[in-house]
Every structure is written in structure tokens, then in C-alpha cells.
C-alpha positions in Angstrom: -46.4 52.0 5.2 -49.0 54.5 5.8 -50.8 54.0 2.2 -50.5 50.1 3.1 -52.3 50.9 6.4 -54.9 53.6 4.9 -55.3 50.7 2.2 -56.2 47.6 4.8 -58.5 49.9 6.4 -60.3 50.7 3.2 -60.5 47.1 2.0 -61.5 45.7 5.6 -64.6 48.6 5.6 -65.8 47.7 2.2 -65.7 44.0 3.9 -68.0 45.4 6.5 -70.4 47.1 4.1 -70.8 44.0 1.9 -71.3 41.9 5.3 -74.1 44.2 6.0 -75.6 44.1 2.5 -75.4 40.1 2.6 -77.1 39.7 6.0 -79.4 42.2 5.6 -81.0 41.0 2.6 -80.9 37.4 4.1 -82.4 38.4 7.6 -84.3 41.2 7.0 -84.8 41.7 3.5 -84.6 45.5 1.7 -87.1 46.6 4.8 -85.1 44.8 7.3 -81.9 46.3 5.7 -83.6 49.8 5.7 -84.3 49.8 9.5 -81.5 48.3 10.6 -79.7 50.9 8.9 -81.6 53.8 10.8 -81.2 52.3 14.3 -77.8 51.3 14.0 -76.8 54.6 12.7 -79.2 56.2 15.3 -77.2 55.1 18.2 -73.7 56.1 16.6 -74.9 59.8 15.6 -75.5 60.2 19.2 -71.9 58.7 19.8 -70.2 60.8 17.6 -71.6 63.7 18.9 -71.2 63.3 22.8 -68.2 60.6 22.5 -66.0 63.3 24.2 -68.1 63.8 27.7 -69.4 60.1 27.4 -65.7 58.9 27.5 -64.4 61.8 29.6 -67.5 60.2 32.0 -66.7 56.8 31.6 -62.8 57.2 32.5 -63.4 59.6 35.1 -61.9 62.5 33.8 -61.6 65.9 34.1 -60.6 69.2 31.6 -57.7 70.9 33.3 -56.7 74.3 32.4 -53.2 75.3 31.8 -52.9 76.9 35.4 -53.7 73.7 36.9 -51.7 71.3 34.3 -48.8 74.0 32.7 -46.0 71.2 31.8 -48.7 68.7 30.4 -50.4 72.1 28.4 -46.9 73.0 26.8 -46.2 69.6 26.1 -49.3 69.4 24.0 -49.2 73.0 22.9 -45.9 72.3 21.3 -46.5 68.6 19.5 -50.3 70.0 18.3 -48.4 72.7 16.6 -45.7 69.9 14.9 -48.9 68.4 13.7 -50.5 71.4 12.4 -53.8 70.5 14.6 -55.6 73.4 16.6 -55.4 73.2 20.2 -57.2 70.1 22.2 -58.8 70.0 25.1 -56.9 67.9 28.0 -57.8 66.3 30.6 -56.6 64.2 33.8 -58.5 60.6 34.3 -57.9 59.8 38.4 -56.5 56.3 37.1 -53.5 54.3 38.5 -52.9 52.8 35.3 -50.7 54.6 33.3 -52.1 55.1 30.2 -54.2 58.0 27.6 -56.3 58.4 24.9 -57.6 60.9 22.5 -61.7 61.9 21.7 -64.2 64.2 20.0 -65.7 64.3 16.8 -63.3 66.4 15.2 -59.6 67.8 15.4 -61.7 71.5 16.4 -63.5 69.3 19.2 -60.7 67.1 20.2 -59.9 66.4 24.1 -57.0 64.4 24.8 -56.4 62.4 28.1 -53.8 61.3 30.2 -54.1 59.4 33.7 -52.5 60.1 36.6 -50.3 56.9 36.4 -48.8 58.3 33.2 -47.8 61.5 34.9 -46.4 60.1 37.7 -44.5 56.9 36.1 -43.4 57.7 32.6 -40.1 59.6 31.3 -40.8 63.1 29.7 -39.5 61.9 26.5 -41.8 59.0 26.6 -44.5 60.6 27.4 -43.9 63.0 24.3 -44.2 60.0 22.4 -47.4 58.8 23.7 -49.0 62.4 23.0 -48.1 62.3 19.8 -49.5 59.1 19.0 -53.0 60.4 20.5 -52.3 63.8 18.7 -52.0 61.3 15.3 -55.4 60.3 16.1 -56.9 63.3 16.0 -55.1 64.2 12.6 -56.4 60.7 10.8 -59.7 61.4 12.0 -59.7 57.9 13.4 -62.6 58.9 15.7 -64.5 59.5 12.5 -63.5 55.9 11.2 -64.2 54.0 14.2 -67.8 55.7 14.6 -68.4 54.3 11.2 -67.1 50.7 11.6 -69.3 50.8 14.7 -72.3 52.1 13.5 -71.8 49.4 10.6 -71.6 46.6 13.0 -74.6 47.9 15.6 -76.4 47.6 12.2 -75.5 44.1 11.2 -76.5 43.3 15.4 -79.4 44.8 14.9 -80.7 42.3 12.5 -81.6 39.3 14.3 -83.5 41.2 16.6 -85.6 42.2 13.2 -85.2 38.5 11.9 -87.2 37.8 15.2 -90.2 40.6 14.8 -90.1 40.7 11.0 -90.1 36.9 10.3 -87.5 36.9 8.2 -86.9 38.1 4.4 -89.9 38.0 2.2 -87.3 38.2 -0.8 -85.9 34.3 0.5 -88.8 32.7 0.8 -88.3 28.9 0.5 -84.7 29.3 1.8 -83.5 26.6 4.5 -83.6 27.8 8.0 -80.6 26.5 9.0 -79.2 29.7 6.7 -80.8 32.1 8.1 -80.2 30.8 11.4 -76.4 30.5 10.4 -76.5 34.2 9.3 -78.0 35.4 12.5 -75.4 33.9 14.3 -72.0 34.3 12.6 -72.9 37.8 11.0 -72.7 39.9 14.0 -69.4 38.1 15.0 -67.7 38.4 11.6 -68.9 42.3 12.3 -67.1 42.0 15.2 -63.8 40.7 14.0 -64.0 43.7 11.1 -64.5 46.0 13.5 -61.6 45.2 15.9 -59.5 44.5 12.5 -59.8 47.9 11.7 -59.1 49.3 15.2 -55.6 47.6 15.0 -54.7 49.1 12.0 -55.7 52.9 13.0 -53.6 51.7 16.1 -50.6 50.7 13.3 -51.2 54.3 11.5 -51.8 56.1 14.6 -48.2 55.0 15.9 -46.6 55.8 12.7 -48.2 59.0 12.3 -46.9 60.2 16.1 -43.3 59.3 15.4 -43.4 61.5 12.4 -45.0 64.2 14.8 -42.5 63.8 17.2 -39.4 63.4 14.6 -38.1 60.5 16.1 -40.1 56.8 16.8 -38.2 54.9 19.7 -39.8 57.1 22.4 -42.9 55.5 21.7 -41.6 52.0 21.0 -40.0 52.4 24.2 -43.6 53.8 26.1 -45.0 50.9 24.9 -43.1 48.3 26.1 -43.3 50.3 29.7 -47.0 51.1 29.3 -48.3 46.8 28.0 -45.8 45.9 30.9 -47.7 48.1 33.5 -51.3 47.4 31.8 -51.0 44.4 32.9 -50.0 44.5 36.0 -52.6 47.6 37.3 -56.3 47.2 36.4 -58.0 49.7 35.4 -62.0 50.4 35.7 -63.7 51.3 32.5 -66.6 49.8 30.0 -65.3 47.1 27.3 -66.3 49.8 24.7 -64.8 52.4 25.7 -60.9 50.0 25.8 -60.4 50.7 22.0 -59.2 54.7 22.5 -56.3 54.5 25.0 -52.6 53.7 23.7 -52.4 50.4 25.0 -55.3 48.4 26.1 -56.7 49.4 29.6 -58.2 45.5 30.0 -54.8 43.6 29.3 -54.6 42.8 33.1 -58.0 40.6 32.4 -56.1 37.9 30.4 -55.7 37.0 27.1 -57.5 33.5 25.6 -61.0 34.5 23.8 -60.7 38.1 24.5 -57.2 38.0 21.3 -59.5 37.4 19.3 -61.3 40.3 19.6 -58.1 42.5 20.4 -59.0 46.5 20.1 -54.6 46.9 19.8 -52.3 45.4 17.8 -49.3 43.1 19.7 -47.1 45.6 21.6 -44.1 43.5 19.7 -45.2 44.2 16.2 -46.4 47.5 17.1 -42.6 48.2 18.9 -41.3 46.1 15.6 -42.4 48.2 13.3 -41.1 51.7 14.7 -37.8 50.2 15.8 -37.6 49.4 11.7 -38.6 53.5 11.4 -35.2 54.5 12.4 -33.4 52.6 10.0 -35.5 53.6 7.1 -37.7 50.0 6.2 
């Protein structure tokens, strides 16, 4: 399952990079294609080097030391050293919903995050499950993947704004507008749909992974159904592009329509599904 996973994530990021080649040489042409590149991957350098006190920021979080957190530290301590990973940094979001997420640019820079809802609403063994699953984040370097997907898709965004100061592609002249205008619009979307394709399967690896960590998967099948049945129910405040990190999606309670189609997180069913088939070896 995890080389299917790894596999679907390869073949949907070479789908990105030949969306990108496609419009850019439609919109923009091999200039077009050239800047586009440098501001889209402008903006996600900076990402991927201050996601961890962005997010921290953005959640409302704060690093806690082991004095002021020593179950949660132990907890951690003890499932980083099942996954071979160095120590993260953790920190407490002041956040009803219970819920967490794992950052940083690398498994030496990781922080990972619980809210106060978690702590106060979900089982130990539970919980165990949940860290783990951020802890398998960290290990797949999916922080690394996502910054790439994104910086792929700012990129392909990027290029009807040069469509509109550069004209369009010298290298298609004579080419119906309607295409290019067809480009501008359903490029960046298709980007999109990549993008959030790809997030649901780190999600798929990233819950398989954990299990492994933990040595046993219905802990987590079973702190998901708790944590999608709560999401729903408690809102919690934080930026749209920040919902992709936690375990389950933070904006659930906003309703579903439009928004599925652009789902950060796989269903909680298939996700619970597909561990539930761990235990008996499928």
C-alpha cells in the first residue's frame, strides 16, 4: 500500500509539471514560463523556510517545554524514538477543536502541534495514534512534497497575471483566443485539483505510516472517527491554506458542497477503511 501511495503521488506531480509546461508555453511562452517559475517558487522558498512560526502564528500556538507539557513530551519522546526521528518541537494551539498537525522544513526542524481540545477530549491511546500520524509526516518529508505541489501550482496562477502584462505567447501567434482564454481559466483549477489530489494521498501514507509507528492502527481509525465527528461540530479559526496540515480538516464545520471538491483530506470512512483492513493483513 505504501509503494501504491508513494506511486499516485509521483504520477499526480509529474501531472502537475506537465500542466505547467502546457500552460506556460500557451500563456506565457518560454519567458512567461521562466518568470512564472521564479515568482512562484519565490513565494514557496520563503514558505518552506518560515512554515513552522507562520503556522505556529496562524493557529495560535505556542512551544511548550517539557516542564510545562511532561505527559504530552514523553508521549512524543517515546513514538519519535519508534520512528527513528530526532526530537520535535511541540507546541499547544489555544483551540477548542480537538485536533494537531505537524511543521517545519525538515525532520531536524520539525514542531508538532496539538490543541487544547485534543488534550482535554481524547483517550491516551488515541491520542498516541494521532501523534504518530503527525510524527509519519515528518518521516515522509511530506512538508517537503506539499511545498513543491504548491510552489508548482502558485506558478501555473501566476500565469494569467503574465498573459495580462505580457500579451500572451509570441511562440502561438495566430492561435484562437478562446484557447488561451480557456487555458487561463481551467489551468490554475486543474493546478488546484492536483494539488489537493496529492494532499489526500500524503494524508493516506501519513495514516499508514503512524500505525506502523505505533504498532497497532485502530487507535487512529478510532481518533478519527471521534476527531471528523467533533470537527464538525466546533469551528475552529484559521486561514484556508493553512487547513491542509492538521489530522482531520479544521474547516469541516463550514459544510461540504463545492468546498469536496477541493478536499485537503481524504473521507474519514476510507481513511478508517483502510486501517481497520491493517489489522487483518489486506
Amino acid at each position: 500500500m505504501g509503494l501504491i501511495n508513494n506511486l499516485k503521488t509521483a504520477v499526480l506531480m509529474a501531472g502537475m509539471v506537465a500542466l505547467l509546461m502546457a500552460a506556460g508555453g500557451a500563456i506565457g511562452g518560454t519567458d512567461g514560463l521562466i518568470l512564472g517559475s521564479i515568482l512562484g517558487l519565490g513565494m514557496n522558498f520563503f514558505m518552506y523556510f518560515f512554515s513552522d512560526k507562520l503556522v505556529l502564528r496562524m493557529y495560535r500556538a505556542r512551544i511548550v517545554t517539557e516542564q510545562e507539557a511532561p505527559e504530552l513530551y514523553r508521549m512524543v519522546d517515546r513514538l519519535r524514538q519508534r520512528a527513528g526521528l530526532p526530537m520535535p518541537v511541540i507546541a499547544v494551539a489555544d483551540q477548542d477543536q480537538p485536533n494537531a498537525f505537524a511543521t517545519g522544513r525538515s525532520p531536524s526542524k520539525a514542531v508538532v502541534a496539538v490543541t487544547t481540545g485534543i488534550l482535554r477530549s481524547m483517550p491516551q491511546e488515541e491520542l498516541e495514534g494521532v501523534i504518530a500520524h503527525e510524527l509519519a509526516h515528518i518521516k515522509n518529508r511530506d512538508m517537503l512534497i506539499s511545498t513543491i505541489a504548491a510552489g508548482i501550482a502558485g506558478m501555473i496562477g501566476n500565469l494569467p497575471w503574465l498573459m495580462m502584462f505580457m500579451g500572451g505567447s509570441r511562440d502561438n501567434e495566430g492561435r484562437h483566443p478562446f484557447a488561451d482564454l480557456a487555458m487561463v481559466i481551467l489551468a490554475p483549477i486543474a493546478a488546484m485539483l492536483i494539488q489537493m489530489a496529492i494532499s489526500r494521498q500524503r494524508e493516506f501514507e501519513a495514516d499508514r505510516v503512524g500505525a506502523e509507528i505505533l504498532g497497532r492502527p485502530l487507535p487512529l481509525a478510532n481518533a478519527l472517527k471521534r476527531l471528523d465527528y467533533l470537527a464538525q461540530r466546533i469551528p475552529m479559526e484559521v486561514a484556508p491554506s493553512a487547513a491542509h496540515l492538521p489530522v482531520v480538516n479544521p474547516l469541516a464545520a463550514m459544510g461540504g458542497g463545492m468546498m469536496k471538491l477541493f478536499s485537503t483530506h481524504p473521507p474519514t470512512e476510507e481513511r478508517v477503511a483502510r486501517l481497520e483492513a491493517m489489522v487483518l493483513g489486506r
